[in-house]
FILUM-265835 format. One record per residue (C-alpha): x negated, y, z negated. Coordinates in steps of 0.25 Angstrom, whole numbers, plus 5000, padded with zeros to 4 digits. Example, Ala and Ser with C-alpha at 12.3 -4.5 7.8 and 13.67 -1.06 7.14 Angstrom:
2
495149824969 494549964971 
//
This chain:
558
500050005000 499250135007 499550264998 499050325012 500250255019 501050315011 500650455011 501650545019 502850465012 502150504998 501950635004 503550645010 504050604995 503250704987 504050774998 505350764992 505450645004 506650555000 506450425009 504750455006 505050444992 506150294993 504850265002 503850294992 504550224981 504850084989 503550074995 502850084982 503750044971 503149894974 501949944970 502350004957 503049864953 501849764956 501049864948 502149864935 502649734936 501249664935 500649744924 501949724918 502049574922 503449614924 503949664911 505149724910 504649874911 504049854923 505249914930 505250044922 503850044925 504050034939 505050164938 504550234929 503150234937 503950254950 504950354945 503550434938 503050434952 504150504960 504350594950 502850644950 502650604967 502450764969 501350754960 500550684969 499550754977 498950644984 499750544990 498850454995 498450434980 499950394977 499750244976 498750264965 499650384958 500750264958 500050174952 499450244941 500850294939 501250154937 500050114927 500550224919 501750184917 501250034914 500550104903 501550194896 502550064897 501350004889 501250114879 502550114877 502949994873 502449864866 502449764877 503249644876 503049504883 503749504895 504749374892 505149484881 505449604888 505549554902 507349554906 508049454912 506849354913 506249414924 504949374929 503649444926 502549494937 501849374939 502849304942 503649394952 502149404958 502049254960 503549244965 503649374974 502149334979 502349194979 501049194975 500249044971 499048984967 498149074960 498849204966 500049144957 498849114945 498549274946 500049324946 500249234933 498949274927 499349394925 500349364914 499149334906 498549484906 498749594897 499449724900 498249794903 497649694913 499049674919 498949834921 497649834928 497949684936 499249744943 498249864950 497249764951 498149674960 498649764967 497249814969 496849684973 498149674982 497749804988 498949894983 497849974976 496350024976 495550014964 495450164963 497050154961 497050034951 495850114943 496950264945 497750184942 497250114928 496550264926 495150214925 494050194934 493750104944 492450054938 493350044926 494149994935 493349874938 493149814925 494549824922 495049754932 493849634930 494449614915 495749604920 495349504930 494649414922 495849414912 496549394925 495649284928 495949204914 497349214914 497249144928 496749024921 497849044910 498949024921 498048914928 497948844916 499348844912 499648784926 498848664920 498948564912 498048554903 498748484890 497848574880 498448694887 499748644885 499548634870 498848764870 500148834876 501048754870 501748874860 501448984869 502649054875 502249064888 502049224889 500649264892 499949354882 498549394878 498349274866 498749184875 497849214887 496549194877 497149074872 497249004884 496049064890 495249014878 495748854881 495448874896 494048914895 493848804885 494948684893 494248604902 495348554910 495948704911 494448734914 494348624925 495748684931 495248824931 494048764940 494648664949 495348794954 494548914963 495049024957 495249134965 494849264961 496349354959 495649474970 495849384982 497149314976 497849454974 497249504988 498449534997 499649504988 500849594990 501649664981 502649614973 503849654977 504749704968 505849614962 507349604966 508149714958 506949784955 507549944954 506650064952 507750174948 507450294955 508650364954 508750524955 509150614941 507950654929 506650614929 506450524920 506150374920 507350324908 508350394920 507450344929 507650474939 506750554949 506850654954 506450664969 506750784979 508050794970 508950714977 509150554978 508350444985 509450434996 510250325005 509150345016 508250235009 509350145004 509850145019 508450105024 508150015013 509449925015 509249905030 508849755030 507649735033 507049835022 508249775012 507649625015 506349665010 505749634998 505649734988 506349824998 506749954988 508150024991 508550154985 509950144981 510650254971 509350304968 508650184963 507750094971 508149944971 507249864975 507949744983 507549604988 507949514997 508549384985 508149244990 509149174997 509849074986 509448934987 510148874998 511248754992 510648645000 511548515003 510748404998 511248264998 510848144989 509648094989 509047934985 508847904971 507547914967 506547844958 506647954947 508047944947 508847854936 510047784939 511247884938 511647914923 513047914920 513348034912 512548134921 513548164930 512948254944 513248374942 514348424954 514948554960 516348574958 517148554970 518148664974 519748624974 519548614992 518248564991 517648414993 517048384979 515648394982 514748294981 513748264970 512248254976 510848274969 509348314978 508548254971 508248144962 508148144946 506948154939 507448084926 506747964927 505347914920 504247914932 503047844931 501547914929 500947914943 499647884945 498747994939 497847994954 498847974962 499048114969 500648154972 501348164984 501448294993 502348394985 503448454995 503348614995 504748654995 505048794998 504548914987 505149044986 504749054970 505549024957 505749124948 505849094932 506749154921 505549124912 504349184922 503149114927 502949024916 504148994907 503748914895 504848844888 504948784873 506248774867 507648714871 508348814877 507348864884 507548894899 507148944913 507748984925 507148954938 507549024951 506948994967 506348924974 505148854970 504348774961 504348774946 503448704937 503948654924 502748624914 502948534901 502248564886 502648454877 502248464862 502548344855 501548394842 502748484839 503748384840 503848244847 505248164852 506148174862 506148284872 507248344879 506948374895 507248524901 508548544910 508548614923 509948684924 510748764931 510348714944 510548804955 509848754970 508948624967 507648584957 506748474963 505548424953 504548414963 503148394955 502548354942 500948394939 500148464927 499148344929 499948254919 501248194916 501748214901 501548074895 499948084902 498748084891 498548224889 497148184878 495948114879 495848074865 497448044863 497847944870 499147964865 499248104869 500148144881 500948274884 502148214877 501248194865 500548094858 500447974847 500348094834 501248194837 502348124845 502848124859 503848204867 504848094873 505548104885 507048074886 507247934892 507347924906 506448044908 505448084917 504048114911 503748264913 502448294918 501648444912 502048514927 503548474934 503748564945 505148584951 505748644962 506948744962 507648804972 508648874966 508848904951 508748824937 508648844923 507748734915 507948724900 507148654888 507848574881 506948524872 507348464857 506648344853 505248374858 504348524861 504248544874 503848644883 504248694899 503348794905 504148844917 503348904931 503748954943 502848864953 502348824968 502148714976 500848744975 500648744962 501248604959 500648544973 499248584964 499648534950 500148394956 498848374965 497948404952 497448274952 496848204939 495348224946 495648374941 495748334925 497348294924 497848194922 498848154936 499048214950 500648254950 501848214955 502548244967 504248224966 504748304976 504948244989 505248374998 506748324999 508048334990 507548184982 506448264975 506948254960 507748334952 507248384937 507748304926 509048384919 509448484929 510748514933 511548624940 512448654927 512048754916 512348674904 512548734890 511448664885 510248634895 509948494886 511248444889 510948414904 510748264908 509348184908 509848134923 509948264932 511048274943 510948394953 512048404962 511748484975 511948644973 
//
């Protein structure tokens, strides 16, 4: 984005130029987000960061004497704001303050980007950083993306560019460690697991050490941060875009007073007009994402919704091996005809994944893993959703892979374990994988033998309930459409860690074969085709208690 480019439409708007100022505003508001939301990671404020920088720079626009120096007059405008919002007030963790559940930065940069691999590892690094590095890392990345110059991101910051330098190296190698953190909790290292076994699952400063400490010292996270050729984030970052705005983002703009709380402006003294709004709803500008309409004085910024999951006719498919004779009391589950409509006729896709599977063997490498289409899943609980307590619950929405990891912790309290429930079923789930090197019932000791991940000889074993399939650390699912999956946990401790994933990222956990330190290759289920399995305990219904639903799922067609 060229300040130079934009020269005689800043010029025109210092001008009292109506459709110079909509102009000015669209074309940079992006901007003004991807600088907020990140330093932000998404809190709440960031919206009255982004109007309150935005109102502060139309209001004071005839100040400007140089335009071609306006990007860098935005941004600094922008900084300061990130920092009053600092001073005044304490911050608070994001699941805390954030409304509605909404996803943080790092993950509307994953989904909107649909950024994998180690791009992916960056974007969720950030989480790990604190406010200050945050600050610095959203100039930096737009430096690195080239939205700005240094001598912008040093304005910007108000220091020098030598000072500049060493800022940005501290931030980076903090960057850097918390790459690993995320990279390590992809693993499945069984010491990590008990090392995170009380954490909440927010990221913060305490636990950053923590985890840096047993990595430095872990030899199987050591010999996972080898195996991989880590790529410095410069060349990662180069050439990204934007993230553009999310739906039903509005920057209020609207004419009156002058201040933020009415969130006024005064410009030329009279209101942003039709004009825009008639140019800005023609189709092809209206299709656009992040495309920003000026409607009753306010900009809306619009995009274009995903088409709905389509309702695909499916038909019934062969039992499979994993499927149990029928049970008597779990009726399918089937639509309610219409008083002039044919009954409609119960089918399933899929098979049931309700029945005890033998181990394979440890060096036998899977089968081919199908990529099904990917558009992103987005989660009620963000990026990494940790789960502990019955009642618990996520809501998963899109189209795309989720990975579902296990934490049991039988030294707290052994017996019987109550499985999750997938409910509320809208579209279809397929459980397409299992990985993290290990099912639950492998060793997880060298001087236990009794030990597993279901416990061992001293503390007690979590026990599955009859009929069940052994879990393994990673399941991965597919969903195309929408689903809510509920702990339901009472007889044992158990925890669900709930990601937003890719086909790439299970196709490498499943192929991590036992020469890399663990202890299996995966397992492949999904076949490509509407007999890949169903989980256990989903069903379309919303149930009043998500335990109540039956061992043996039944999916009728949507």
């Amino acid at each position: 984005m060229d300040t130079r480019q934009w020269r005689d439409i800043i010029a025109a708007a210092q001008d009292g130029d109506r459709r110079a100022l909509d102009e000015l505003v669209e074309g940079w508001l992006p901007l003004v987000y991807n600088i907020v939301g990140r330093a932000l990671n998404g809190h709440a404020d960031v919206d009255d960061v982004v109007q309150e920088t935005m109102l502060r720079a139309v209001d004071n626009l005839g100040s400007l004497r140089d335009p071609d120096s306006f990007r860098s007059w935005l941004v600094a405008i922008a900084m300061r704001q990130i920092r009053d919002r600092a001073r005044r007030r304490t911050p608070a963790p994001l699941d805390e303050s954030a409304t509605g559940g909404a996803a943080d930065f790092a993950e509307l940069t994953v989904l909107r980007l649909q950024l994998e691999g180690q791009r992916r590892e960056v974007a969720e690094a950030v989480r790990w950083l604190d406010d200050e590095d945050r600050q610095l890392l959203s100039l930096w990345w737009l430096e690195v993306a080239g939205e700005l110059t240094r001598r912008e991101l040093a304005a910007a910051v108000g220091i020098s560019r030598q000072h500049a330098a060493v800022r940005v190296q501290r931030m980076k190698e903090r960057l850097e460690t918390s790459r690993g953190i995320v990279r390590a909790l992809d693993g499945a290292c069984p010491d990590l697991r008990e090392l995170t076994a009380r954490w909440n699952g927010r990221p913060d400063s305490v636990w950053r050490k923590r985890l840096a400490r047993h990595i430095r010292g872990c030899g199987y996270c050591g010999d996972t941060r080898e195996s991989v050729a880590v790529v410095p984030p410069e060349r990662l970052l180069v050439g990204i875009a934007l993230v553009p705005l999310p739906v039903g983002f509005t920057l209020s703009l609207a004419l009156g007073g002058k201040t933020a709380a009415a969130a006024t402006v005064t410009v030329a003294s009279a209101s942003w007009s039709a004009k825009v709004l008639s140019a800005l709803t023609q189709p092809v500008i209206a299709a656009t994402a992040g495309a920003t309409i000026v409607a009753g004085g306010a900009y809306v910024v619009t995009q274009t919704p995903d088409a709905p999951p389509p309702k695909v006719a499916v038909s019934p498919t062969a039992a499979s091996t994993h499927r149990p004779p029928p049970v008597a009391d779990t009726p399918p589950v089937s639509p309610s005809p219409s008083p002039s409509a044919t009954p409609a006729k119960t089918v399933l896709y899929g098979s049931v994944v309700d029945a005890v599977d033998r181990a394979p063997d440890p060096d036998t490498p899977p089968a081919a893993l199908p990529h099904r289409p990917e558009a992103g899943v987005t989660s009620t609980g963000g990026a990494h959703a940790v789960m502990n307590h019955r009642g618990d619950s996520v809501t998963l929405t899109g189209k795309g892979y989720v990975l579902v990891r296990w934490q049991i912790s039988p030294q707290y309290r052994a017996g019987g374990l109550v499985m999750p429930s997938w409910t509320g079923l809208r579209g279809e789930l397929f459980h397409v994988a299992s990985g993290g090197g290990r099912r639950m019932d492998d060793p997880v000791s060298a001087t236990d033998s009794t030990a597993t991940g279901m416990g061992n000889s001293t503390v007690g074993y979590a026990v599955l309930p009859a009929g069940t399939q052994q879990m393994w650390q990673n399941e991965y699912f597919y969903l195309d459409g929408s689903v809510t999956l509920t702990v339901n946990e009472r007889g044992a401790d158990y925890g669900l860690s709930v990601f937003p994933s890719s086909w790439d990222a299970a196709e490498k956990d499943i192929t991590t074969g036992p020469d890399q330190g663990v202890k299996r290759y995966g397992l492949v289920r999904d076949t490509g085709k509407d007999d890949t399995p169903v989980p256990q305990y989903v069903t379309r219904s919303t149930p009043a208690d998500a335990a109540t639903v039956a061992q043996e799922s039944r999916v009728s067609a949507p």
